[in-house]
C-alpha atoms as an extended CHARMM CRD file, in Angstrom:
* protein
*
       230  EXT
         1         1  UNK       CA              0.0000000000        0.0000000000        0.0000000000  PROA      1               0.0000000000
         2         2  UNK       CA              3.2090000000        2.2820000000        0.2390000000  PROA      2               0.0000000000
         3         3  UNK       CA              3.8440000000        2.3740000000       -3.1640000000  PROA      3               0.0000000000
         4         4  UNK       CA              0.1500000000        4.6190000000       -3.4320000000  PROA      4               0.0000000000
         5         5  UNK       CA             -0.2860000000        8.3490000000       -3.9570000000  PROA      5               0.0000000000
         6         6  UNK       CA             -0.9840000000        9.8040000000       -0.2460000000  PROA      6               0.0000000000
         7         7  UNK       CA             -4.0190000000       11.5420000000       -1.5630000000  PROA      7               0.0000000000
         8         8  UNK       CA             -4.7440000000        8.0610000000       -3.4860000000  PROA      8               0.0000000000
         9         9  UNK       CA             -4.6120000000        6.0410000000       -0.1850000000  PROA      9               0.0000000000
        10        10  UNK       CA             -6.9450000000        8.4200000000        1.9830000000  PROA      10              0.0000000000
        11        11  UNK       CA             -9.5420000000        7.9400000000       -0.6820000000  PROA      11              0.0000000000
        12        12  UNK       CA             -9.0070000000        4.2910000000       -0.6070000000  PROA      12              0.0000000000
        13        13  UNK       CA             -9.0850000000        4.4520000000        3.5530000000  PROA      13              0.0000000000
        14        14  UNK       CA            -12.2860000000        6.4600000000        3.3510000000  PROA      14              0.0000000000
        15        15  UNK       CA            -13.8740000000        3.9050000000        0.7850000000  PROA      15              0.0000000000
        16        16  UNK       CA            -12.9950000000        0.8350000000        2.9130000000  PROA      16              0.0000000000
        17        17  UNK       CA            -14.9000000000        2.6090000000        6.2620000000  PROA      17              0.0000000000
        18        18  UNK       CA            -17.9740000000        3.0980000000        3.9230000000  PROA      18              0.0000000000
        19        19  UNK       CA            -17.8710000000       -0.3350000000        2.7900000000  PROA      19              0.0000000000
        20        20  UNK       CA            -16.2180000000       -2.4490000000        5.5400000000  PROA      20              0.0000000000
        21        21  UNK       CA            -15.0210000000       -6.2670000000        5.0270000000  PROA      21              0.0000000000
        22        22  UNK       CA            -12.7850000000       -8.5210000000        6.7170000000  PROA      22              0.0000000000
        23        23  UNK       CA             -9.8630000000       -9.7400000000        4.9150000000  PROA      23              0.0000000000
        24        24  UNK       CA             -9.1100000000      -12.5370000000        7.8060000000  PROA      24              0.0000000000
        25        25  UNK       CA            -12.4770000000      -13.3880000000        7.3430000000  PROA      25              0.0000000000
        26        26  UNK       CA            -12.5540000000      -13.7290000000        3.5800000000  PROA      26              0.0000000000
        27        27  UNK       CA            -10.2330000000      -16.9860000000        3.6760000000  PROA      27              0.0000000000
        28        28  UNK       CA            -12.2190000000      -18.4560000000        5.7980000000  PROA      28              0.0000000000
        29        29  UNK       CA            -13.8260000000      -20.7770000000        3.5920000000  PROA      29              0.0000000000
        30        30  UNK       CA            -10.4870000000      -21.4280000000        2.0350000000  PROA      30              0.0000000000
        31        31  UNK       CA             -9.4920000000      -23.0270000000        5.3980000000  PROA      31              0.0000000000
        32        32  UNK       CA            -12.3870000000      -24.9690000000        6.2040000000  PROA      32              0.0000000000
        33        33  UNK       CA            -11.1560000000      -26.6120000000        2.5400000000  PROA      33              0.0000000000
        34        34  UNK       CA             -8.0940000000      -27.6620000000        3.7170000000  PROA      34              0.0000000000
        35        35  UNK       CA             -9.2130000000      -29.8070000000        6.3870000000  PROA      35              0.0000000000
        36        36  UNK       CA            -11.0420000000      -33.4390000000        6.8150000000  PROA      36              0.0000000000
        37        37  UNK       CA            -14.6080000000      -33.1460000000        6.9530000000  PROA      37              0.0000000000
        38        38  UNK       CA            -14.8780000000      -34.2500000000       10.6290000000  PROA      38              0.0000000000
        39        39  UNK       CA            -12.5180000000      -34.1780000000       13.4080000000  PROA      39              0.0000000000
        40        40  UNK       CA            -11.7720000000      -33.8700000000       16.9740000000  PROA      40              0.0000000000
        41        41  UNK       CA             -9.8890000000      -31.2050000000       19.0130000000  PROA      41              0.0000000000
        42        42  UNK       CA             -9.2860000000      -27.9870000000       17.5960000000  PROA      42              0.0000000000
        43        43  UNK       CA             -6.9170000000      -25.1820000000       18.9160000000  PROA      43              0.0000000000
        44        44  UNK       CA             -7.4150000000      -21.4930000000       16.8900000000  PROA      44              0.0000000000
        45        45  UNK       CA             -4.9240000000      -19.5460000000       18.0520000000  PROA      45              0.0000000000
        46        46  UNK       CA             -5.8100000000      -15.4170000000       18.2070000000  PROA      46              0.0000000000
        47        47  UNK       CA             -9.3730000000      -16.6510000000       17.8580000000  PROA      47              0.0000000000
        48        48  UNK       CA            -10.5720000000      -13.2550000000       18.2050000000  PROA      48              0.0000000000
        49        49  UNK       CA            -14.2310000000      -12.6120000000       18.5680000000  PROA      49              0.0000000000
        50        50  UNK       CA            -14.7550000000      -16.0980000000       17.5060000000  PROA      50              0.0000000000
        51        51  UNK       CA            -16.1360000000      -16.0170000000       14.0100000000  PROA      51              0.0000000000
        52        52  UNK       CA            -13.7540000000      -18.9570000000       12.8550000000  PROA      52              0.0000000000
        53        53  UNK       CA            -13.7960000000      -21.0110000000       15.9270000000  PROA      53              0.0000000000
        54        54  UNK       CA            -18.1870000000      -21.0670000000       15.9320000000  PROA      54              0.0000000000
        55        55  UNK       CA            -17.1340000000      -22.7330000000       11.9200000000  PROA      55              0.0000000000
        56        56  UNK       CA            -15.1420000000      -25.4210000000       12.9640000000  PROA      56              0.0000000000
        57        57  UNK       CA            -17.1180000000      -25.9580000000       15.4490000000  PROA      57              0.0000000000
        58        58  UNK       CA            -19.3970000000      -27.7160000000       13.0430000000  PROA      58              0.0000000000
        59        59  UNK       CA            -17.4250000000      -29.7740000000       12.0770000000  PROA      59              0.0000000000
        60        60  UNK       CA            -15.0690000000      -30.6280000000       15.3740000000  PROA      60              0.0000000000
        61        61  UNK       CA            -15.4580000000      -32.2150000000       18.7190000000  PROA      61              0.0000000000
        62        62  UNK       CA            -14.4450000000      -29.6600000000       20.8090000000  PROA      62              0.0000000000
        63        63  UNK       CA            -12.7800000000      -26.0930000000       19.4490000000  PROA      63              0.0000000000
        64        64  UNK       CA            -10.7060000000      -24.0940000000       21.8210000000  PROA      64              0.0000000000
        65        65  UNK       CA             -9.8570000000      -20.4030000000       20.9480000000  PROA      65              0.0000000000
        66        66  UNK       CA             -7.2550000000      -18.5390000000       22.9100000000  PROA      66              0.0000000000
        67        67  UNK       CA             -6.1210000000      -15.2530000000       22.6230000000  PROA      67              0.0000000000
        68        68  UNK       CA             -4.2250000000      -12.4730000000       24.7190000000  PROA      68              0.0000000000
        69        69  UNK       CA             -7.1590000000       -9.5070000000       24.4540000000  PROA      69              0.0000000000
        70        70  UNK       CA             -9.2960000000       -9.9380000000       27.5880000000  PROA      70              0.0000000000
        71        71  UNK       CA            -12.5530000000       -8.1710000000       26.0760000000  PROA      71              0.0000000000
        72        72  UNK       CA            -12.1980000000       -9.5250000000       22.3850000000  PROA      72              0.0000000000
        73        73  UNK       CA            -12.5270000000      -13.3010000000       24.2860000000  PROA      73              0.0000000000
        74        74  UNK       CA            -15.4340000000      -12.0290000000       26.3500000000  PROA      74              0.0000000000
        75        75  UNK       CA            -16.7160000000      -10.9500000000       23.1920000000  PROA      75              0.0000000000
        76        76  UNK       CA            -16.4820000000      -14.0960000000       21.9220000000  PROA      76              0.0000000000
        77        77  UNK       CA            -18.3390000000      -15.7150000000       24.3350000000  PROA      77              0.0000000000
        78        78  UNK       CA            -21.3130000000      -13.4810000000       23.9020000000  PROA      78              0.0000000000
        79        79  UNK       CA            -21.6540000000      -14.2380000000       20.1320000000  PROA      79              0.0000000000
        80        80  UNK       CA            -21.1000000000      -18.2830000000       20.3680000000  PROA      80              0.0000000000
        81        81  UNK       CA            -24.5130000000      -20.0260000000       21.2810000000  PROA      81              0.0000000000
        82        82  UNK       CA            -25.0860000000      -21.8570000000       24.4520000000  PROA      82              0.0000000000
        83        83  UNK       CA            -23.8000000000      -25.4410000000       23.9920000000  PROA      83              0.0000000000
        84        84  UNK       CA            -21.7940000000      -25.1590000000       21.0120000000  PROA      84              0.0000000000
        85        85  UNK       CA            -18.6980000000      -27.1170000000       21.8170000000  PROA      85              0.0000000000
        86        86  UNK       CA            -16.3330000000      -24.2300000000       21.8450000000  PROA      86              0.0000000000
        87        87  UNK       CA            -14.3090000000      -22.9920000000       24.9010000000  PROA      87              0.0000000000
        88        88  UNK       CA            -12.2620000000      -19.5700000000       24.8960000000  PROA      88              0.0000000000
        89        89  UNK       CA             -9.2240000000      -18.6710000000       27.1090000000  PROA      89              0.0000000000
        90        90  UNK       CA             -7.1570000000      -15.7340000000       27.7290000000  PROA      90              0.0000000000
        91        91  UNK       CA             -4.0800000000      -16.9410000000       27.1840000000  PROA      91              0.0000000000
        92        92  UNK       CA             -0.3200000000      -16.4480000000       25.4670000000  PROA      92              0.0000000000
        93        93  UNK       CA             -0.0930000000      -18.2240000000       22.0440000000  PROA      93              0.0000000000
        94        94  UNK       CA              3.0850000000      -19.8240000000       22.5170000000  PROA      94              0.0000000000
        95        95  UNK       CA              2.7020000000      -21.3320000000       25.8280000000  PROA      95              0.0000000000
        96        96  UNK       CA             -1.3590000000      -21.0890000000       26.3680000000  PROA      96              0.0000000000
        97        97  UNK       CA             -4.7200000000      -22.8930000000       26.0420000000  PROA      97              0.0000000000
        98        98  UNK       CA             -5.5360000000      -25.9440000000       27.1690000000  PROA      98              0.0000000000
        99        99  UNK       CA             -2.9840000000      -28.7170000000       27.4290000000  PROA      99              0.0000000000
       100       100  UNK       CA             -2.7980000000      -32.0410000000       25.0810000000  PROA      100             0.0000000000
       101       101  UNK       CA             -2.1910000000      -32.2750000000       21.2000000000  PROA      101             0.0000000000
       102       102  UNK       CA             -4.9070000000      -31.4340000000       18.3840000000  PROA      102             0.0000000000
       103       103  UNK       CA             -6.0130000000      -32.9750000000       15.4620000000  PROA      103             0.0000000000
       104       104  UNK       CA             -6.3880000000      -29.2790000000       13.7990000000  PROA      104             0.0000000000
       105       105  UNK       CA             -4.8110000000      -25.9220000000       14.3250000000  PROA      105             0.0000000000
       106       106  UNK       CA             -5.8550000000      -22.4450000000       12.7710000000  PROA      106             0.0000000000
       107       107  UNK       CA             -3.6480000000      -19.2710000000       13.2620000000  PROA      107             0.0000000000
       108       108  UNK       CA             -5.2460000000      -16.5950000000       11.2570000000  PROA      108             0.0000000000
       109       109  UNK       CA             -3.3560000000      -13.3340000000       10.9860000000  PROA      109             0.0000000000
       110       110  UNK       CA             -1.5270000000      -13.7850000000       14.1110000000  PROA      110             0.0000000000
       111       111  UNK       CA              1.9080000000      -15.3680000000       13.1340000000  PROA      111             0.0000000000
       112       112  UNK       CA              3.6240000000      -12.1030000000       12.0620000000  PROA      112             0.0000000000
       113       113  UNK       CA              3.4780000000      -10.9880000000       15.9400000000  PROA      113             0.0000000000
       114       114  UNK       CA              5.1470000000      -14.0050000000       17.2060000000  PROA      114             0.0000000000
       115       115  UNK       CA              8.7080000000      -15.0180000000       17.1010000000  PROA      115             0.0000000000
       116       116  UNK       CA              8.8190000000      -16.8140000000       13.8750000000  PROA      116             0.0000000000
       117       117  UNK       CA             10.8640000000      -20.3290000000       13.9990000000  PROA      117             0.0000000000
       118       118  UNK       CA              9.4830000000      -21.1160000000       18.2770000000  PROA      118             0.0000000000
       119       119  UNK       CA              5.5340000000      -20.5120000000       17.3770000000  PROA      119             0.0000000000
       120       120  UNK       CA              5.6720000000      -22.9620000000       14.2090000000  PROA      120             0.0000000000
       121       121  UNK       CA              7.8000000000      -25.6600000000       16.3290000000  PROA      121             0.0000000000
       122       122  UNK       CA              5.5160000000      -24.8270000000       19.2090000000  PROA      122             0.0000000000
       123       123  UNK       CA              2.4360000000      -25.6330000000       16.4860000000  PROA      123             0.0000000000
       124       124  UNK       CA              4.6590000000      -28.5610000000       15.1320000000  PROA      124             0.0000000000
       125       125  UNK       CA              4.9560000000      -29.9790000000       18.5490000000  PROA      125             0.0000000000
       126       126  UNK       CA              1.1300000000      -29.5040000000       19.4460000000  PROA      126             0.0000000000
       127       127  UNK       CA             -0.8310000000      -31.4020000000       16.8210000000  PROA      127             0.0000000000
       128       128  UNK       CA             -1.3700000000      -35.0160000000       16.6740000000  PROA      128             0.0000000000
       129       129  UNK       CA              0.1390000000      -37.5340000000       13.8890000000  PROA      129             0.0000000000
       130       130  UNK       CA             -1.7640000000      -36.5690000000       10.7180000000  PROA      130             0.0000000000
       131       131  UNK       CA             -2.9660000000      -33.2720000000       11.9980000000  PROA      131             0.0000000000
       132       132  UNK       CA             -2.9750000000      -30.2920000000       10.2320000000  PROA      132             0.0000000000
       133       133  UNK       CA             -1.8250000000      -26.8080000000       11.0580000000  PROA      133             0.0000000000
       134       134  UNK       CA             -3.1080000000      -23.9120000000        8.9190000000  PROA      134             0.0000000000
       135       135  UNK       CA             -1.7990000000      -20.5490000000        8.6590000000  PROA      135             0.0000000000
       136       136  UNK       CA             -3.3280000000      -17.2400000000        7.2540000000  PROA      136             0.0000000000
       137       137  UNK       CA             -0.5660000000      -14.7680000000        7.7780000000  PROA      137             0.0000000000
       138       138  UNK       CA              1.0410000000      -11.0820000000        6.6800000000  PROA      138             0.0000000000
       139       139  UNK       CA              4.6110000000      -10.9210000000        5.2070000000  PROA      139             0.0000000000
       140       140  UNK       CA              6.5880000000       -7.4480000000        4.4480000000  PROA      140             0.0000000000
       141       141  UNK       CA              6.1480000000       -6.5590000000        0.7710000000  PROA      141             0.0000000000
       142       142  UNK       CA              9.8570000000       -7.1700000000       -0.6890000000  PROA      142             0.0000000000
       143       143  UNK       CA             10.0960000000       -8.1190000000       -4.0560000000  PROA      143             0.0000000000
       144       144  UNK       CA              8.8080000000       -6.9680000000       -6.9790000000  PROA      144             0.0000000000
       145       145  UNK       CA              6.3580000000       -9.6420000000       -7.2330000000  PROA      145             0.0000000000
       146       146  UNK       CA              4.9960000000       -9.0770000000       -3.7820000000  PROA      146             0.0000000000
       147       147  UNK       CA              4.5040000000       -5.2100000000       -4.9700000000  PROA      147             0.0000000000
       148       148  UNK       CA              2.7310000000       -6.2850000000       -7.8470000000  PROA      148             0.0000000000
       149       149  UNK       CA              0.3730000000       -8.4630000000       -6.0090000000  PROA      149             0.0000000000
       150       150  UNK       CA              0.0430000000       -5.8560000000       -3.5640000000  PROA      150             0.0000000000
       151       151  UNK       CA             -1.0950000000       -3.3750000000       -6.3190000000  PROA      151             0.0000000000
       152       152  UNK       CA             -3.6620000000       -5.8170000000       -7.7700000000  PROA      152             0.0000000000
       153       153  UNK       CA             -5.5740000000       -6.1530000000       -4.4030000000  PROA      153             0.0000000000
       154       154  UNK       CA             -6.1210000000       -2.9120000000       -4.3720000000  PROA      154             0.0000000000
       155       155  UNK       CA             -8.5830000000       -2.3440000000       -6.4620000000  PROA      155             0.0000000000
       156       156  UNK       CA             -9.7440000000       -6.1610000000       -5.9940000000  PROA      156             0.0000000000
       157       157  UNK       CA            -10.3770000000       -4.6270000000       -2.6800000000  PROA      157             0.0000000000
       158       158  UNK       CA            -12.5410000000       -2.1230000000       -3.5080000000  PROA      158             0.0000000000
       159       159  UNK       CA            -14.7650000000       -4.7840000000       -5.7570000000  PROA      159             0.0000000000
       160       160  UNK       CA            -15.1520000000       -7.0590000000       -2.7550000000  PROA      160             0.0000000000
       161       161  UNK       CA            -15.9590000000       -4.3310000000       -0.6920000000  PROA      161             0.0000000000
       162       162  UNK       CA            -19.0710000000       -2.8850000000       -2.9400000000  PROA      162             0.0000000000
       163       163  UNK       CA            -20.3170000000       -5.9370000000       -3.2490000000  PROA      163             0.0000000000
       164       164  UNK       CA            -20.1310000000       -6.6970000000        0.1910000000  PROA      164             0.0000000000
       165       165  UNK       CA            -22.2540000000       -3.9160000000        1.0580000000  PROA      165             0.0000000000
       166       166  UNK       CA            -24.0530000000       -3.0500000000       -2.0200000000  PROA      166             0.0000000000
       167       167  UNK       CA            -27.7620000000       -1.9220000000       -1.4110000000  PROA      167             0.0000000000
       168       168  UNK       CA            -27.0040000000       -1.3360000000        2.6040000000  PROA      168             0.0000000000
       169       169  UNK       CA            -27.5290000000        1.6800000000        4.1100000000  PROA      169             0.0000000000
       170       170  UNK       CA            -25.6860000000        0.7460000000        7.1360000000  PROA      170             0.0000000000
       171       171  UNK       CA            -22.3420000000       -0.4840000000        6.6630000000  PROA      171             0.0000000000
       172       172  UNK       CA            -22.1210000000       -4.3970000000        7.7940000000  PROA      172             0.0000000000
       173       173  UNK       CA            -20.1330000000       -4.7650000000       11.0600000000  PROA      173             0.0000000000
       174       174  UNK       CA            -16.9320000000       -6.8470000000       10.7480000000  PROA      174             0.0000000000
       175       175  UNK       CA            -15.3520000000       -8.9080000000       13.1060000000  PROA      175             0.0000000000
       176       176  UNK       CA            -13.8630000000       -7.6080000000       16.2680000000  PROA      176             0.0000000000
       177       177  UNK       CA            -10.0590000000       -8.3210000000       16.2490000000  PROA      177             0.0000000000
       178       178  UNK       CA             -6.8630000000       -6.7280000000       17.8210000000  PROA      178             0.0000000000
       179       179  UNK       CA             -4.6350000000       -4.1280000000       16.2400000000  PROA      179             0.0000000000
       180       180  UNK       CA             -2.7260000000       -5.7940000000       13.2910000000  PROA      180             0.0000000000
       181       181  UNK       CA              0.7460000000       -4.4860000000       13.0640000000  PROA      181             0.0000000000
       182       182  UNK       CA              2.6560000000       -4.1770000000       10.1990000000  PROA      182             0.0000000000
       183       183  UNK       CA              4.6300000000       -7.4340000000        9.5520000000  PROA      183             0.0000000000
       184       184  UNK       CA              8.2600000000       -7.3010000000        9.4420000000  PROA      184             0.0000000000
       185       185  UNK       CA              9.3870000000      -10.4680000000        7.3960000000  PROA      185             0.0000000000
       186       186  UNK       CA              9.3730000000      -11.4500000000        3.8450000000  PROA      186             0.0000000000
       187       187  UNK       CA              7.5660000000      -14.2490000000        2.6030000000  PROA      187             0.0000000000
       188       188  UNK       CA             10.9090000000      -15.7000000000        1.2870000000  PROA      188             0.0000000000
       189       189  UNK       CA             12.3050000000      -15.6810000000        5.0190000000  PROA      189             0.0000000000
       190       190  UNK       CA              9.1440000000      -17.2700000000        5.9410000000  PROA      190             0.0000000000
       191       191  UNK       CA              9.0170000000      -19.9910000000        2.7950000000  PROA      191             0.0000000000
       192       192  UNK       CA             12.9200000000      -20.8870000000        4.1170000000  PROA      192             0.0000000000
       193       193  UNK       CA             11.8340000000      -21.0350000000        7.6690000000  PROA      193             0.0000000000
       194       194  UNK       CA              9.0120000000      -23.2420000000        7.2730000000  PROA      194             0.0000000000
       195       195  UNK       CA             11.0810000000      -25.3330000000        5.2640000000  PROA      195             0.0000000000
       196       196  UNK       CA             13.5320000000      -25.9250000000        8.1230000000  PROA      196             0.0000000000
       197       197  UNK       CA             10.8200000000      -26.5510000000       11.0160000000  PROA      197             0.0000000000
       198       198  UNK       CA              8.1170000000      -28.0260000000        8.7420000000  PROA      198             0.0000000000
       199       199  UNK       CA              9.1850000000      -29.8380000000        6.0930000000  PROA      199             0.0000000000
       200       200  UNK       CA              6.6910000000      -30.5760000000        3.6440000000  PROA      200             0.0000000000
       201       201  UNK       CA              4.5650000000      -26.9400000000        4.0730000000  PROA      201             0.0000000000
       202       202  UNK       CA              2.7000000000      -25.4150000000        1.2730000000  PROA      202             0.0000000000
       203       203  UNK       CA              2.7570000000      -21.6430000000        1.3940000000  PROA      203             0.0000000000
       204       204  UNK       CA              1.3300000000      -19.1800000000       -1.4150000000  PROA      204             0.0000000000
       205       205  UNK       CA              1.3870000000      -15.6420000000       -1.7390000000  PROA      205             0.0000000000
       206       206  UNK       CA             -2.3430000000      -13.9970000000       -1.6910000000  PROA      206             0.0000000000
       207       207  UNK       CA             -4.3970000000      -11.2700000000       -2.5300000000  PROA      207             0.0000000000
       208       208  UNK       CA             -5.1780000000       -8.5620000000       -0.2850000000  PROA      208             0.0000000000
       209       209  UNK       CA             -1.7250000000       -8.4540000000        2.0370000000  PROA      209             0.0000000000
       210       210  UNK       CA             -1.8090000000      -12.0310000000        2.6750000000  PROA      210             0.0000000000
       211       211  UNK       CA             -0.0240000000      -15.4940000000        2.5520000000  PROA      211             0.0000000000
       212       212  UNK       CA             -1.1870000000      -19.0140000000        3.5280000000  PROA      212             0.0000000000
       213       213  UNK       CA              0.7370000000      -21.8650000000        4.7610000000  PROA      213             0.0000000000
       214       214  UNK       CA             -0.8550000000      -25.5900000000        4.8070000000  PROA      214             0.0000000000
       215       215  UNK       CA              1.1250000000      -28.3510000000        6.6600000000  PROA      215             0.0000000000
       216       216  UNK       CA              0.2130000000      -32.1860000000        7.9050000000  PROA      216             0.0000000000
       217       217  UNK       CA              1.9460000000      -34.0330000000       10.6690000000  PROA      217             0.0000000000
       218       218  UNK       CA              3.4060000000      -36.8380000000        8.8590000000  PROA      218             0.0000000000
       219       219  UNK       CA              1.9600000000      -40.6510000000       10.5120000000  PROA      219             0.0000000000
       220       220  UNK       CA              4.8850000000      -41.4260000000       11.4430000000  PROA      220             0.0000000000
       221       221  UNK       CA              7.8560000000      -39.9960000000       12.6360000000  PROA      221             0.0000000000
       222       222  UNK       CA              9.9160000000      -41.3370000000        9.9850000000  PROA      222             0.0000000000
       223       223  UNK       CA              8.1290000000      -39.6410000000        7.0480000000  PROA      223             0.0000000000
       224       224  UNK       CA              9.3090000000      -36.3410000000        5.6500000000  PROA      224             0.0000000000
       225       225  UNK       CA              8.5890000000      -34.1870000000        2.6950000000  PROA      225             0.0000000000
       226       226  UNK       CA             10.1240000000      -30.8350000000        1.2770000000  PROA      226             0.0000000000
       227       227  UNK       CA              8.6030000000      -27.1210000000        1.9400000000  PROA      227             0.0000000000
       228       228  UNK       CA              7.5370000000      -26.2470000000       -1.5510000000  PROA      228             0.0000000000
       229       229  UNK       CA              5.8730000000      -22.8670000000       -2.8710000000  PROA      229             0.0000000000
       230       230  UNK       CA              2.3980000000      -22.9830000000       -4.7270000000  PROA      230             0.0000000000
């Protein structure tokens, strides 16, 4: 968004708080793809006000969302219905939440404020054989590719975002989440990264500021793979 006229970029800022829309949000239903269509124990981490934790949910034995914001979890638990199996705790996302391992775990633009290589063995080290870890995250715009794919969400932004909202006088809410800061590595330190701690990962650049990383706890310990882009 740097590489934007100033005058160019308020017009774009006053645009986006007429016609609101979550970019975290929007891969949800990516995500939900990427995982079995049953399972049991689920851990999103920065869970937020709960929008993705109430979807798996439907899918999952028990869900728990953690995440260091006090009143974004106790919003949370206001907007997830009475007996849905979902549980939400205030806690760190390296060394918080309830104990034991997981079959599936979400971590949706939240890895950019963590210290890169210790969350993803942390995640590594927390899901089960065959579980799956997925990853919506921000990387710092470095090459020329990631400028140019910057530039095309842009107005790809402002599409989603009229039709979003088209024919509502009141702009729809979006989900509460905490202040996103800007990230500060590449998605080629990341890509080299993952492929040291978890071999195997998928990771793909994005639309609209973002990257996504897929990776599966291999059976059995012996079983490897190699971190490829796409």
């Amino acid at each position: 968004m740097t590489l934007l006229p100033n005058r160019l970029l308020q017009a774009l800022h006053r645009f986006n708080a007429e016609h609101p829309w979550d970019h975290n949000a929007y891969y949800h239903p990516w995500l939900l793809r990427q995982l079995p269509l049953r399972f049991d124990r689920v851990l999103d981490v920065g869970c937020g006000s709960g929008d993705l934790a109430r979807l798996l949910a439907a899918r999952a034995s028990e869900v728990h969302g953690i995440d260091a914001d006090p009143e974004i979890v106790e919003r949370a638990r206001e907007l997830t219905p009475a007996g849905a199996p979902v549980t939400y705790t205030v806690a760190d996302a390296l060394d918080g939440g309830p104990g034991g391992s997981y079959d599936v775990i979400t971590c949706v633009a939240v890895l950019h404020h963590l210290p890169l290589s210790q969350a993803l063995a942390r995640f590594r080290g927390r899901l089960r054989p065959g579980g799956t870890l997925v990853v919506v995250g921000l990387a710092r715009t470095e090459t020329l590719g990631d400028r140019l794919l910057a530039l095309v969400s842009v107005p790809a932004n402002v599409v989603v975002g009229w039709v979003r909202n088209r024919g509502r006088r009141v702009p729809r809410p979006f989900s509460m989440t905490a202040v996103t800061r800007p990230a500060e590595t590449a998605f080629g330190d990341i890509l080299r990264e993952a492929s040291r701690v978890l071999p195997g990962a998928r990771l793909r650049r994005r639309l609209f500021w973002r990257y996504t990383l897929v990776w599966r706890q291999p059976s059995c310990a012996s079983e490897d793979g190699r971190t490829e882009e796409g």
